[in-house]
C-alpha positions in Angstrom: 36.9 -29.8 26.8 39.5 -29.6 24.0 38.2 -31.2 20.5 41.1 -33.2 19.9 40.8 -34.9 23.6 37.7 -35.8 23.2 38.1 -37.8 20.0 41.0 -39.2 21.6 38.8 -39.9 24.4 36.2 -42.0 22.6 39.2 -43.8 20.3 37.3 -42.2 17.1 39.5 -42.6 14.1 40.1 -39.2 12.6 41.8 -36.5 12.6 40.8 -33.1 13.0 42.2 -30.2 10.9 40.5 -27.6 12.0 36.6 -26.0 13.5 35.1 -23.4 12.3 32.2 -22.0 14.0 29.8 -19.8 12.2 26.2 -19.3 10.6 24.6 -19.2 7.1 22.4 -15.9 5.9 19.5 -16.9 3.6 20.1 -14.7 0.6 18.3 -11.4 1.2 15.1 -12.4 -1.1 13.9 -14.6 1.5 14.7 -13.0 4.8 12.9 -9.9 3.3 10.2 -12.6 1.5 9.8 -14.0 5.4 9.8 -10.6 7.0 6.8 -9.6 4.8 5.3 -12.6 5.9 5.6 -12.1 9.4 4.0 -8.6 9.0 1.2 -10.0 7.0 0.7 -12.3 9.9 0.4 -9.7 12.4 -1.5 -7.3 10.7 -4.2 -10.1 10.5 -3.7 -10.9 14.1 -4.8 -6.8 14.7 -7.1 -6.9 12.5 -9.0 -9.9 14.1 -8.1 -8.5 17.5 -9.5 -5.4 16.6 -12.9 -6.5 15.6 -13.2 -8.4 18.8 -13.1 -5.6 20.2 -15.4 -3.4 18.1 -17.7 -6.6 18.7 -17.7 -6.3 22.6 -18.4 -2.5 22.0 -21.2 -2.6 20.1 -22.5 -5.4 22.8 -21.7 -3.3 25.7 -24.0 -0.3 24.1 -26.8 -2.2 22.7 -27.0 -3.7 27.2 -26.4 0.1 28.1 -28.9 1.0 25.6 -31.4 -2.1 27.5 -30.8 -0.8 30.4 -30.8 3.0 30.3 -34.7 1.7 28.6 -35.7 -0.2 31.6 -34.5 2.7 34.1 -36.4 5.3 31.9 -39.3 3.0 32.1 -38.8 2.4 35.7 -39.1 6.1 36.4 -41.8 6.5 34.2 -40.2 9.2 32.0 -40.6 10.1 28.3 -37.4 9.8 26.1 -36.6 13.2 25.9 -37.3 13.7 30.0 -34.9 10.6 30.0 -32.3 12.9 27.9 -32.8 15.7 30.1 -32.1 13.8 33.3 -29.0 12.0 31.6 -27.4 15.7 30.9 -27.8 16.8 34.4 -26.3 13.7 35.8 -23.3 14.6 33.4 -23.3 17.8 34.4 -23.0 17.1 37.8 -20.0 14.6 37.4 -17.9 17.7 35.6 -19.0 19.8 38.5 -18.0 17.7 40.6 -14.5 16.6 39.2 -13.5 20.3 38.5 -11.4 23.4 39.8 -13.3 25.0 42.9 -14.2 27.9 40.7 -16.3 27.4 38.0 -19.6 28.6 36.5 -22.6 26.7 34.8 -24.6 28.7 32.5 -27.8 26.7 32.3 -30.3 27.0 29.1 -27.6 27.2 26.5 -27.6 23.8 25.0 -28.2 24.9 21.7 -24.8 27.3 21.6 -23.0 24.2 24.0 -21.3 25.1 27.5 -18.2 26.6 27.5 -16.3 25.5 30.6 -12.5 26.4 31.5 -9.6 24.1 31.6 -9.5 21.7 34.5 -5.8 22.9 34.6 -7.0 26.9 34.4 -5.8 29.6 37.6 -8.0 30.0 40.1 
């Protein structure tokens, strides 16, 4: 609806000379004084988020740690048979997820396996 109907609409007494529409800039101290702050507030945020998480992760090892105990206990094994079975379970998952060629060289733990690239020709 046009401005000057309306205030003839609602009998207001004044007259309008003109409307100008626009917005006002904080002087550029504060919007860089309030960005700063705005980064300082979400740096803390991470930072809080992120030892939440370190805090779950050191929770979830110390019950895989309980656990991996009570099913070396179960089995009646020492700690290093424990360690012995653990690498051949892991060994078998890379065998398992790899190319259809590829060679385990057993007894080299010391000198580490060298296995190709999942991506390698076959």
């Amino acid at each position: 609806m046009d401005t000057d109907k309306l205030i003839e609409k609602q009998n207001l007494p004044v007259r309008l000379n003109r409307v100008v529409v626009g917005s006002i800039l904080p002087p550029k101290g504060v919007v860089e004084q309030t960005t700063q702050t705005i980064v300082q507030e979400q740096r803390k945020i991470t930072m809080v988020e992120f030892q939440k998480a370190e805090e779950a992760r050191e929770k979830a090892e110390k019950q895989r740690s309980i656990a991996d105990r009570a099913y070396r206990e179960s089995l009646g094994l020492t700690a290093p048979e424990f360690v012995d079975l653990r690498r051949i379970e892991v060994q078998k998952e890379i065998v398992q997820h790899s190319p259809s060629a590829l060679t385990v060289i057993m007894g080299l733990e010391r000198f580490g396996i060298n296995l190709p690239p999942i991506g390698a020709d076959k």
